[in-house]
N, C-alpha and C positions, 0 to 999 in steps of 0.2 A: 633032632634039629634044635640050634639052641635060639636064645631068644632075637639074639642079635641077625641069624638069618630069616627066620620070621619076619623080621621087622624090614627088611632090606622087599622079600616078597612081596607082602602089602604097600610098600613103596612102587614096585614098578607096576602095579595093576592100578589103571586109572579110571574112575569114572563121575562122568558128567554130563551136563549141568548137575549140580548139588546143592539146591533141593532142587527134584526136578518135578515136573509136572505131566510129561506126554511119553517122552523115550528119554528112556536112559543110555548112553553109549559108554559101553565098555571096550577097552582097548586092554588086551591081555600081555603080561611079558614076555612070552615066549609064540611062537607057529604051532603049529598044532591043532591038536581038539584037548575037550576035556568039559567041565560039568560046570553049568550056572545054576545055583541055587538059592532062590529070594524065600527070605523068613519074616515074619513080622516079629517084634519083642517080645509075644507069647510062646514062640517056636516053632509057628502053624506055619507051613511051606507053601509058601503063594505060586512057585514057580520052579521047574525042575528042566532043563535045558540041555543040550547038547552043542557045543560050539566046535566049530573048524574057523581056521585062520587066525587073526590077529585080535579083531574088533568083532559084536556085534549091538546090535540095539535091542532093548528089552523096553516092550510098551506099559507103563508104568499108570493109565490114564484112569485104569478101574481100581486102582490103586487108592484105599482112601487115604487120606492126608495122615501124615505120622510117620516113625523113624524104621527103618527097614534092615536088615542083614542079609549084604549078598555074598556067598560064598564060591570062591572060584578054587576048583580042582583039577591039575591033570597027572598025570601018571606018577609025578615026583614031588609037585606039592601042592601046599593049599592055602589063598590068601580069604581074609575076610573083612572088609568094611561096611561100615554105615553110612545110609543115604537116607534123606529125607522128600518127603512127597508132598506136594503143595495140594 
């Protein structure tokens, strides 16, 4: 995969509010299922998930304040962004 579709993937994966404080809602680019996974900067996995459909919410509240990495996977690829936590 080169860079430039990479970059189009983490385009259509949306999520918000950023910075968020309660839930996070993610809306995925494709139908399907496939795998949520929130990191903190150290690399420690706060959260390991399974999604079906489009969207879902991830509760972010025990979350202490700081910048996050969420990882989105399903069968064909894999986007990753950074959220921040109030």
């Amino acid at each position: 995969m080169g860079l430039n579709e990479k970059d189009r993937i983490d385009k259509l994966l949306e999520i918000f509010p950023n910075p968020a404080s309660n839930l996070l809602n993610i809306y995925f680019p494709t139908r399907g299922s496939g795998q949520v996974t929130v990191f903190d900067l150290s690399g420690k996995m706060l959260l390991n998930e399974i999604y079906f459909g489009e969207q879902m919410q991830v509760d972010v509240s025990d979350f202490p304040s700081g910048m996050y990495l969420i990882r989105v996977a399903d069968d064909e690829k894999v986007a990753v962004k950074k959220f921040v936590v109030e």
